[in-house]
C-alpha positions in Angstrom: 21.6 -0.7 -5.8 19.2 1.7 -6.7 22.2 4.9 -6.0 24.8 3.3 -7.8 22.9 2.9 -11.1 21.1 6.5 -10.6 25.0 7.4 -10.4 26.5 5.7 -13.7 23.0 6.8 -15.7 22.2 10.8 -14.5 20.1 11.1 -17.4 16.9 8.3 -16.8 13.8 9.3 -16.0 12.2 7.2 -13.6 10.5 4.3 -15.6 14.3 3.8 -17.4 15.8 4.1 -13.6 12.9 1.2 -13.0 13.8 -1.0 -16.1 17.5 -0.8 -15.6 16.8 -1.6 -11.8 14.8 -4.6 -12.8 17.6 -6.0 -15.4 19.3 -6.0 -12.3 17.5 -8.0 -10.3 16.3 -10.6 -12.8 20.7 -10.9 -12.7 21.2 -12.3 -9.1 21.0 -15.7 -7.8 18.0 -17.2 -6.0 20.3 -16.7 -2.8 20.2 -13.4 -3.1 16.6 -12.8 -4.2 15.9 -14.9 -0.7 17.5 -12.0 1.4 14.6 -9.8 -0.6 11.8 -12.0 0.0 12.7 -12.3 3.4 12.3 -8.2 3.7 9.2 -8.4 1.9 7.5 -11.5 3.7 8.4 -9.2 7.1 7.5 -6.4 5.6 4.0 -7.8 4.4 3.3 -8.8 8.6 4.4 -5.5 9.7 1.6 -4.4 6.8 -0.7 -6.4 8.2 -0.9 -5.8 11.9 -1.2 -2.3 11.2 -3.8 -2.3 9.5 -6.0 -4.2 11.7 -4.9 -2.4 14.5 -6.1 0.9 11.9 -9.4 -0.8 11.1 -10.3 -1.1 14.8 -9.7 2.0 15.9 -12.0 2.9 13.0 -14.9 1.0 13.6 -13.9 1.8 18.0 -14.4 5.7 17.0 -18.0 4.9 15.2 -19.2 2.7 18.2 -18.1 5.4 20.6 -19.6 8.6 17.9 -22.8 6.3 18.1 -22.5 6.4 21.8 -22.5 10.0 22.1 -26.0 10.2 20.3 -24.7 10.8 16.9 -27.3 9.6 14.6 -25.7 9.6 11.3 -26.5 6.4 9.2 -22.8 5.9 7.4 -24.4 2.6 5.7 -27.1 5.2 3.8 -24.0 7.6 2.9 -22.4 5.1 1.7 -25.3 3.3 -0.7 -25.1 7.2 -2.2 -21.8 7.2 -3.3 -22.0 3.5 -4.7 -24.4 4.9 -6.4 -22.4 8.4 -7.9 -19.6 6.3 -8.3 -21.6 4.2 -10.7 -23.5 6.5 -12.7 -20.2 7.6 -13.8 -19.4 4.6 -15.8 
């Protein structure tokens, strides 16, 4: 675990902390890798349905901005900074 090996090497910066950490894992059984893919697979729903739920309510507070007479055109800001953002390359 990521405390223990911290522990028994004080000295490593981050990417060695991250190299040593990775020998590690490439060390246990497929058993125990399962546990960790377990975790992530939940993980990655948990990910998911929170960001839907965050993209709604995005595009809910533009419906109800466009409702209250704003008349802002987002797709025009946008087509400007694809265009910035391009000119920069």
């Amino acid at each position: 675990n990521r405390a223990r090996i911290q522990k028994e090497n004080p000295n490593v910066t981050f990417g060695e902390l991250g190299k040593l950490l990775g020998e590690q894992y490439k060390k246990i059984t497929a058993e125990e890798k399962k546990k960790y893919d377990d975790l992530a697979a939940e993980d990655k729903k948990r990910y998911k349905k929170e960001m839907d739920l965050y993209e709604r309510k995005g595009k809910d507070t533009k419906v109800a901005a466009l409702d209250d007479g704003d008349s802002t055109n987002d797709d025009e800001d946008n087509e400007d900074s694809a265009e910035e953002d391009s000119d920069s390359d």
